[in-house]
N, C-alpha and C positions, 0 to 999 in steps of 0.2 A: 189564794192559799194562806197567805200572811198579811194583815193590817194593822198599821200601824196610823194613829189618828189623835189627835191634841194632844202626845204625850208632854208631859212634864216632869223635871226630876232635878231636886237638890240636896247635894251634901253640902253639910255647915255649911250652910251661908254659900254655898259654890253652886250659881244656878247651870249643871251641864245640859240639859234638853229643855229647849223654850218652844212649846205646842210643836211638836215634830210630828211630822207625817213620813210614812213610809208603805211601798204596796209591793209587797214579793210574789211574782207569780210562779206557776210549773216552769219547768225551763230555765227560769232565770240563772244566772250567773254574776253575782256580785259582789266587787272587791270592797270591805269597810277600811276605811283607813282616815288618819289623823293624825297628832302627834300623841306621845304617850300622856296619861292623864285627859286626854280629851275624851273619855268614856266609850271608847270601845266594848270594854268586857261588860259593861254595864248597862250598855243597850244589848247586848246576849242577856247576860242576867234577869233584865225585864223582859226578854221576849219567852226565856225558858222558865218562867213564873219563881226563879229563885230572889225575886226582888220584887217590888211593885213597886210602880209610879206614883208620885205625886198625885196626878189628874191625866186623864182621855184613856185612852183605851188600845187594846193588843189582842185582837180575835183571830183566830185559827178558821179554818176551812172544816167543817165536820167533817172528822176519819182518819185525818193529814197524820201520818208519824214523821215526831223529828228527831233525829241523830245528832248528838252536842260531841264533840272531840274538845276537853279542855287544852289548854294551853300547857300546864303541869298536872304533875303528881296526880294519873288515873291511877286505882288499885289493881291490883296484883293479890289472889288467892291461894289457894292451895290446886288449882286447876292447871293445866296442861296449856303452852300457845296455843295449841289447835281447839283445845276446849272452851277456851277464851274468844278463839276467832268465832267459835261456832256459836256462842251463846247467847243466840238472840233473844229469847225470853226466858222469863222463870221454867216454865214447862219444859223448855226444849234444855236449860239444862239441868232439871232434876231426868228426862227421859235421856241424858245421857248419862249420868250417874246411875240410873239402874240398868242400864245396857252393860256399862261399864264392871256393875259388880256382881251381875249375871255370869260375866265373860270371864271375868275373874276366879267366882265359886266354881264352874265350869258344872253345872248341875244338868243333869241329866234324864231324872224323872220327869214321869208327865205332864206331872200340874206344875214344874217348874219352866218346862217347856211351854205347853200351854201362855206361860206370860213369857214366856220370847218370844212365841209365835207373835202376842198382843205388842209387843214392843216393835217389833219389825213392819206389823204393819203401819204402825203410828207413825214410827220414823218415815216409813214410804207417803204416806199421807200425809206427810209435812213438806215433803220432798227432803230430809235430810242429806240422805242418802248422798244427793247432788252435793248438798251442803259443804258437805266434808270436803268435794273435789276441789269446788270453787275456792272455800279458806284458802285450800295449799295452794292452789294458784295465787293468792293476792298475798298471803304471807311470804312467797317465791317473789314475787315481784318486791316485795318491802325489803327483801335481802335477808330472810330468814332460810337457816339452810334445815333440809327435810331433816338431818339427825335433830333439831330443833323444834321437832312441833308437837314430839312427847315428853318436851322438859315441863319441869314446871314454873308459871311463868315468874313464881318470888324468884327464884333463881338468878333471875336476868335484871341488869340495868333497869333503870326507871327510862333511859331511850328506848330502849328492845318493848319492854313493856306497851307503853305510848305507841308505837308502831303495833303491838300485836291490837292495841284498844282501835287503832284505825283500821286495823283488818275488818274487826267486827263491825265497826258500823258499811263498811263498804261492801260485806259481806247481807247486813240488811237493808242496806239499800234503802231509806228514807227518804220521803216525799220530799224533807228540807234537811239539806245536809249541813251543819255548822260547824265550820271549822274554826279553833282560835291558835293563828303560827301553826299548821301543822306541819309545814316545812323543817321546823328547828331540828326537829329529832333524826332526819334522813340526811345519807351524804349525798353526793351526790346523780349516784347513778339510781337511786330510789326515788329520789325525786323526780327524777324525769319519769320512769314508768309512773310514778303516782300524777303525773302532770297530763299522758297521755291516757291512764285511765279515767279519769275525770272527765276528759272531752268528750269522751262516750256516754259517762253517769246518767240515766235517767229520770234524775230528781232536780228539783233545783236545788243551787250552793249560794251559801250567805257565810265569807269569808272573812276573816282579820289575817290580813301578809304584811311583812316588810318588805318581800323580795320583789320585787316589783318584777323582774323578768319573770317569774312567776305568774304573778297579774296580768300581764299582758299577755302572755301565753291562754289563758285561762277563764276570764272573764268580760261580760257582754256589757259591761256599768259599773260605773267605779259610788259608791255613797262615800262623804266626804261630812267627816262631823267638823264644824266651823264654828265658831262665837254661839254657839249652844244650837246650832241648828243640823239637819241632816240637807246636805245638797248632793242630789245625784244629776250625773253625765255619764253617757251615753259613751260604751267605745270601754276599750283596755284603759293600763293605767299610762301610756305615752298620751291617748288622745285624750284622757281628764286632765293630761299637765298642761296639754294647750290650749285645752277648754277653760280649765279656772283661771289661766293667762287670758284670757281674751274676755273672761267676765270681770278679774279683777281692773280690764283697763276700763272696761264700760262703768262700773260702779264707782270707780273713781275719779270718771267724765260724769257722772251722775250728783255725784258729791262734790264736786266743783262746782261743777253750773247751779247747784243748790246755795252752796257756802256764797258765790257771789249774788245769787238773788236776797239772800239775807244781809248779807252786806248792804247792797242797794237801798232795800227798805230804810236796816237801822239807820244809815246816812242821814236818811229822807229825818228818820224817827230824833234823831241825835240834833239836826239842825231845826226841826221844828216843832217842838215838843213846849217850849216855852214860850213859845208865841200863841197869843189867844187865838186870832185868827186861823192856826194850822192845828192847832190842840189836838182837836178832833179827830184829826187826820191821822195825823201821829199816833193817837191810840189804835185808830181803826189797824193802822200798819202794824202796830203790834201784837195786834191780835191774830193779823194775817199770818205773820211767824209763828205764833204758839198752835196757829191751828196746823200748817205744815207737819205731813208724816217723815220725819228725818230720816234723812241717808246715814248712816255710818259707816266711817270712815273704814275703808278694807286696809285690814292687814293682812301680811304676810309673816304666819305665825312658825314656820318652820322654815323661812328663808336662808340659802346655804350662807354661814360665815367664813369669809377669806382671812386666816391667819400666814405667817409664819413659821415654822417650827424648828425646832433647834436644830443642825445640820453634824451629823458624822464623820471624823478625820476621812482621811481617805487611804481606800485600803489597796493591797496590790494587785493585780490584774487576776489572779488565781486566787482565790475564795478561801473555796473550802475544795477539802478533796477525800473519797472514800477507794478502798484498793481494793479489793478481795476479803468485804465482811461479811461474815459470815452470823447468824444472829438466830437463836430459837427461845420460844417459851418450853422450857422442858422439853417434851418429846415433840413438839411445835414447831416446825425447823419455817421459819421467816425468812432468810435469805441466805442462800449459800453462795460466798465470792461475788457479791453484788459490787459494781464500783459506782460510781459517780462525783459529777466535780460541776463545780457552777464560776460562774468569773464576776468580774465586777460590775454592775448595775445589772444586771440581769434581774428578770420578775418573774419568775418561776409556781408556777402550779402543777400542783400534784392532783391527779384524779387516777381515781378507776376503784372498781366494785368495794364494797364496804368488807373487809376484814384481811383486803389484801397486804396492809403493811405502812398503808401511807403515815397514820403517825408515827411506827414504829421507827420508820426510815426517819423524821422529823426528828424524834429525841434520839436517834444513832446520829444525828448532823447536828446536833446541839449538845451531844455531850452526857445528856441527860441519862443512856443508856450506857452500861459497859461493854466495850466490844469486845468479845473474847477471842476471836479471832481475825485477822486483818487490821488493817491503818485508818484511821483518820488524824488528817493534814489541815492545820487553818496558812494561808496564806500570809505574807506580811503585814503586818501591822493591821490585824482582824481582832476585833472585837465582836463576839456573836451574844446578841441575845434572841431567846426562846418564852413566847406569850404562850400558854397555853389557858380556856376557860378553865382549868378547874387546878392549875399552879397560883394558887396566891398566900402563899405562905412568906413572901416579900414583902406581906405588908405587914406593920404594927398593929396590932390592934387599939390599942390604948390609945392611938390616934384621931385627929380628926380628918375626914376628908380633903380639908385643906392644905391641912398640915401634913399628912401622908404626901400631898400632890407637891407640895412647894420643899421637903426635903430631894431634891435633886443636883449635883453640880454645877447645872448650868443657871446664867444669869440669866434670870425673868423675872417680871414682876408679878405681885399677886394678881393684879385685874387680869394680866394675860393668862394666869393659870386657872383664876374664876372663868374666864371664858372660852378655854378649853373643857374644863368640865364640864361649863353648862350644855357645850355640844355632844357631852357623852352623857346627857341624861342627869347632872347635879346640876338643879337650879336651885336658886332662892337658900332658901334656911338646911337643905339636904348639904352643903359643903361643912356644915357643924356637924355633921351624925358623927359618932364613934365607930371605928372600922370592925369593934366587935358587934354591932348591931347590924351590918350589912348583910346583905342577903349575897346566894352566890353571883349572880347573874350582875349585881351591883359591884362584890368586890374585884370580879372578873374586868369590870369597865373598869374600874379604880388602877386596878394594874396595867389595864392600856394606855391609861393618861399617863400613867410613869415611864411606859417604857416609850413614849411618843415624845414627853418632855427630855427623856434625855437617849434618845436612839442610837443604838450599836448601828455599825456599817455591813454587819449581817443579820437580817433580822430572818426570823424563824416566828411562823404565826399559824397556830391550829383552829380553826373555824373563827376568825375575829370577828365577825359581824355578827355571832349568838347575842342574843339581849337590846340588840340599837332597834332604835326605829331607822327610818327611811332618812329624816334631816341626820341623824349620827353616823351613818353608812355613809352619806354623801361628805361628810367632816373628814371619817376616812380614811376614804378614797381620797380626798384632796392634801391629805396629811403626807400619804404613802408614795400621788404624783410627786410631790414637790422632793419626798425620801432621796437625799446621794448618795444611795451605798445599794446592796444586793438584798434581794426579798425573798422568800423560799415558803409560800405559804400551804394552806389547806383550806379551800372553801366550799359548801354546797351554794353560795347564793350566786349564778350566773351574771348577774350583771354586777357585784363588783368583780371576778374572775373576766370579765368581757376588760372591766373598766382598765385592769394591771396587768393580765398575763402578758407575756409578748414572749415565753415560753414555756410548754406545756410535755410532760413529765407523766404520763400511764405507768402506773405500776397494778402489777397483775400477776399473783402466783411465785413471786417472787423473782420477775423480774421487771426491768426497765427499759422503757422504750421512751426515747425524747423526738419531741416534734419541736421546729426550730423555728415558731410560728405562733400567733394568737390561739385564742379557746377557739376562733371559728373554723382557722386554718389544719386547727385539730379533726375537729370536726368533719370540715369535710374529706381532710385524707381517711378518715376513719369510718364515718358515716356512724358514729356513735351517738345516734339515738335509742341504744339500747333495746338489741333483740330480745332479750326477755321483757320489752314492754309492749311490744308487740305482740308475742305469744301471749299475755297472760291478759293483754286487752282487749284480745281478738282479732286485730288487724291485720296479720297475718292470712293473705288469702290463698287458697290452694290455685297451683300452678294451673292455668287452662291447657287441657289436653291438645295437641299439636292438630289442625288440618292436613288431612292425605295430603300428598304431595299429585297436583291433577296433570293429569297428561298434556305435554305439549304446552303447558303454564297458560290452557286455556280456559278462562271462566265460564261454567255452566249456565245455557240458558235460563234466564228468568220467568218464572212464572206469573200468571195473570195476576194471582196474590201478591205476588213481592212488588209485582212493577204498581200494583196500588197500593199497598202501604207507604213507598217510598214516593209517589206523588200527594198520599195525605202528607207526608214527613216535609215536605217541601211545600206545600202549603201552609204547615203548621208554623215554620221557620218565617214563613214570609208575611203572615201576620203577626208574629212575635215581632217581628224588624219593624213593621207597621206601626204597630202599638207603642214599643222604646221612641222610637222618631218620635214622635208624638207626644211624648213624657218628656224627652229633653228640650223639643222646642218650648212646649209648657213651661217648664221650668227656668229657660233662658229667659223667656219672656218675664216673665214673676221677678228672678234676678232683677233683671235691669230696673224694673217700675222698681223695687225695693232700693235699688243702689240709687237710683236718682231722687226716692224720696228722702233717701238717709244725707245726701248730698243739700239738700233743700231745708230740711230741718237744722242739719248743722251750721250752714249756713246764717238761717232764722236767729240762732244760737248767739252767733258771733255780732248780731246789731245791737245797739247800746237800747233801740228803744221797744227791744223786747220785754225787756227788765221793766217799763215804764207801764205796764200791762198786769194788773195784780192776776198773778196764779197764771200768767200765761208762759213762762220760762216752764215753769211746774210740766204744763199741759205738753209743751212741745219735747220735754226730758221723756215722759214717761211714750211720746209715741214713738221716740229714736231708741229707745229699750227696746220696746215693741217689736221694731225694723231690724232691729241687730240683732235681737234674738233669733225673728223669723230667717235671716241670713243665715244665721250660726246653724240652722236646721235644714236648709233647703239648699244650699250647696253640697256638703255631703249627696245628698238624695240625687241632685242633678251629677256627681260625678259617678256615683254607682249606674245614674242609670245611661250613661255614656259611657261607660265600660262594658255592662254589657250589651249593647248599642254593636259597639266596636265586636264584641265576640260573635255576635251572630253575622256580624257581616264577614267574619274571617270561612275560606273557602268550605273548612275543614265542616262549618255549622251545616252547609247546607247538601251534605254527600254527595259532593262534585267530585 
């Protein structure tokens, strides 16, 4: 479908893709990720021909459509959500535009007729018709409500937008779907439907996430851009964490056992170079070295960092508390006599359907809003602050990054506040920028360093993880475990909500239900996987119509047909049983010869007069890669096929 082969690609002097290969097929499901600046959008960019390469090549499958969901700012027309959702090509919407202004003149002769008849059947011969149902079902699922599908979509947020632009591509259904974050724009209960309609997608998907619960929900292969290369593994993004684990320790068994064969030699080269009699020698050895294809040393480029952070008095057992408020936009009534109260260290998440209330209720517990009617209470000695991404009016602008970051009360030094940053995305020469040249998503992090350097004992946080990569989400999280005070946030990214809740807070219609439990414990009292993602996925099957109830609860004689089908069925079973047996002993077998040659090489490894053998440490590196690879591949394989081993031997396989 997709080829990907010697590409090459540099800015100024920044070599990001060194000969990279990559092969996308049907089906596929693959998670892109790296750290930011590792050229993510930019291998989109070349595969969407809005860039070219250096050098090698990027070829399509003749016919293949591909679907691009940017990351920001898609446009927004003078068209309709629904028009929008529907728009798949040029054609289909100038023939909704003349349907539209047909229906409009309301014309009534016959040669105008005549071209509504020609319209009507065009739209049926596109299948439009269908078209229409399906948008609303997937703009239903994205949390678009029906009085919204004949707005126009200038109208709406550049979120709402983004979502109705993901309609349309899911509405055309492309061979290669590309997503870049399409997560960002959805809260949380969109996301899951959008996460269970994917599973179903009949395209392949070539994705850029931070959310890793997403990823793993989601994808069959993680690609991994590295020191300018693309490495893919096999498996969600848990199993590429423990795959690149298990490659970074081989590669740097690899580059040891290399570093001391070079070692060796120069010894050799260093003590006998001056001596006529070994001259020779000594060159010969150094030439050995220059001709060695070097290892490079692995790093770990997004490694979590452990700090400290500054710590919040401590406040009184009773928080914050709401009595009977009551709260509406205009004629919009949000919450009539809602209470709520939270206590000291508690981690509280807010979820439930998008436009139910959850920030509203966040800046009515921050202050932010006037209540017009009813109490809000802070408890003793509370200090609350409120993060929102799009509050940064706290910051100077005339400033620099730095110096935004290091006006704070509390005692730290610059390196500590450098290395805060750097884990929210300011590294290098970006702690200079001026706060008026930031971008939002930049000034947005710039206000989370501030409000992490000097933390209130109630913190209040609306979607904090928009804009981080994966290492800045893991900083965090590790900021907010270590947090002494009360946390009260809003997030769509599951795993850090997995990582802090430990209570969980549905709001819905205006009102409040608390569960006194983690996101999973939520979860399962609720079984909120979201039936409208079901309905709009298909998953939803119709109820099987009930069997008679048979006289006397006695089963009907079997027929000559049924009683041989159901002895093909049992023979089929018992050479399926046949066949696994067979694969797994295979497989055991292969284990072990691999486990005792990896045993034997390593071994090999550890004698001094390996090293005394030109290119033979080399020869015995690259067949214990070999070994450990083929291990890293062929356990898996052997435990699936001993599972289902295991299932066909359970009673139930074999209609006993």
């Amino acid at each position: 479908m997709l080829t990907i082969s010697g590409v090459e690609k540099s800015f100024s002097g920044r070599t990001l893709f060194k000969d990279v290969a990559l092969q996308v097929n049907r089906g596929d499901r693959i998670g892109l990720v790296g750290p930011n600046g590792a050229g993510k959008s930019t291998l989109f960019s070349l595969i969407l021909r809005t860039d070219q390469p250096d050098e090698g090549d990027i070829t399509f499958q003749r016919g293949i459509k591909v679907g691009f969901l940017p990351q920001e700012s898609a446009p927004a027309g003078a068209e309709t959500v629904l028009e929008l959702a529907t728009a798949i090509t040029p054609e289909v919407a100038e023939l909704q535009k003349q349907m539209k202004a047909w229906e409009a003149d309301h014309l009534a002769e016959v040669e105008h007729q005549d071209m509504h008849d020609d319209l009507h059947g065009r739209y049926e011969e596109l299948g439009l018709y269908q078209l229409d149902a399906k948008a609303k079902q997937i703009l239903s699922g994205l949390g678009f409500r029906e009085k919204d599908f004949n707005r126009p979509a200038r109208e709406m947020s550049g979120g709402w937008v983004m979502r109705a632009h993901l309609a349309r591509l899911l509405v055309q259904e492309p061979d290669l779907l590309m997503l870049d974050e399409p997560t960002n724009h959805l809260d949380l209960e969109a996301l899951i439907w959008f996460q269970e309609y994917l599973k179903q997608y009949p395209g392949a998907i070539l994705l850029i996430s931070h959310d890793r619960e997403f990823l793993n929900q989601l994808v069959d292969s993680i690609v991994e851009i590295r020191q300018s290369l693309l490495l893919r593994y096999s498996g969600n993004y848990e199993d590429y964490l423990l795959q690149r684990e298990a490659h970074e320790v081989k590669m740097l068994a690899a580059y040891k056992n290399q570093q001391r064969e070079i070692a060796h030699l120069m010894d050799f080269v260093n003590r006998f170079r001056a001596k006529n009699t070994k001259a020779a020698q000594a060159q010969s050895k150094l030439k050995q070295i220059e001709r060695m294809e070097k290892i490079e040393a692995p790093t770990s480029e997004d490694r979590r960092i452990n700090f400290s952070f500054p710590q919040p008095i401590r406040s009184g057992l009773k928080v914050i508390t709401l009595t009977g408020v009551h709260f509406a936009y205009g004629a919009n009534v949000v919450y009539s006599g809602v209470d709520f109260q939270a206590e000291r260290d508690q981690r509280t998440v807010l979820v439930g359907p998008n436009g139910a209330g959850k920030s509203t209720l966040l800046k009515l517990l921050a202050g932010a809003l006037t209540i017009p009617q009813g109490v809000r209470e802070l408890g003793h000695n509370v200090k609350c602050g409120y993060y929102s991404q799009y509050r940064v009016e706290m910051l100077r602008p005339e400033r620099t990054v730095l110096e935004e970051a290091l006006d704070t009360p509390q005692r730290i030094t610059e390196q500590f506040v450098r290395t805060v940053l750097g884990c929210f995305l300011f590294r290098g020469d970006d702690v200079f920028k001026r706060v008026s040249v930031l971008s939002g998503g930049e000034k947005s992090r710039l206000a989370l360093v501030k409000l992490l350097l000097d933390p209130p004992n109630l913190l209040l946080m609306d979607e904090p993880t928009t804009h981080l990569d994966m290492a800045s989400i893991d900083a965090l999280v590790g900021a907010l475990k270590q947090f002494a005070g009360t946390l009260i946030f809003i997030s769509h990214d599951v795993y850090f909500i997995r990582a802090l809740a430990g209570h969980v807070v549905h709001v819905n219609a205006g009102k409040l239900t608390h569960y006194a439990g983690d996101y999973q414990y939520y979860l399962d009292k609720t079984a909120a996987t979201s039936e409208r993602a079901a309905l709009t996925a298909g998953a939803i099957k119709e109820e099987a119509p009930r069997a008679p109830a048979r006289a006397e609860n006695k089963a009907p004689a079997k027929t000559k047909e049924q009683k041989r089908l159901e002895a093909e069925q049992r023979q089929a079973i018992a050479r399926a049983r046949k066949e696994q047996q067979q694969l797994v002993t295979s497989l055991e077998k292969e284990i072990t010869s691999l486990e005792k040659k990896q045993a034997e090489l390593s071994a090999e490894l550890e004698k001094p007069d390996t090293y005394h053998q030109p290119g033979r440490a080399m020869t015995i590196n690259r067949e214990l890669i070999y070994v450990q690879e083929r291990l890293a591949e062929i356990v898996p394989e052997w435990e699936a096929a001993a599972q289902r081993m295991t299932a066909l031997n359970e009673p139930s396989s074999g209609g006993e």
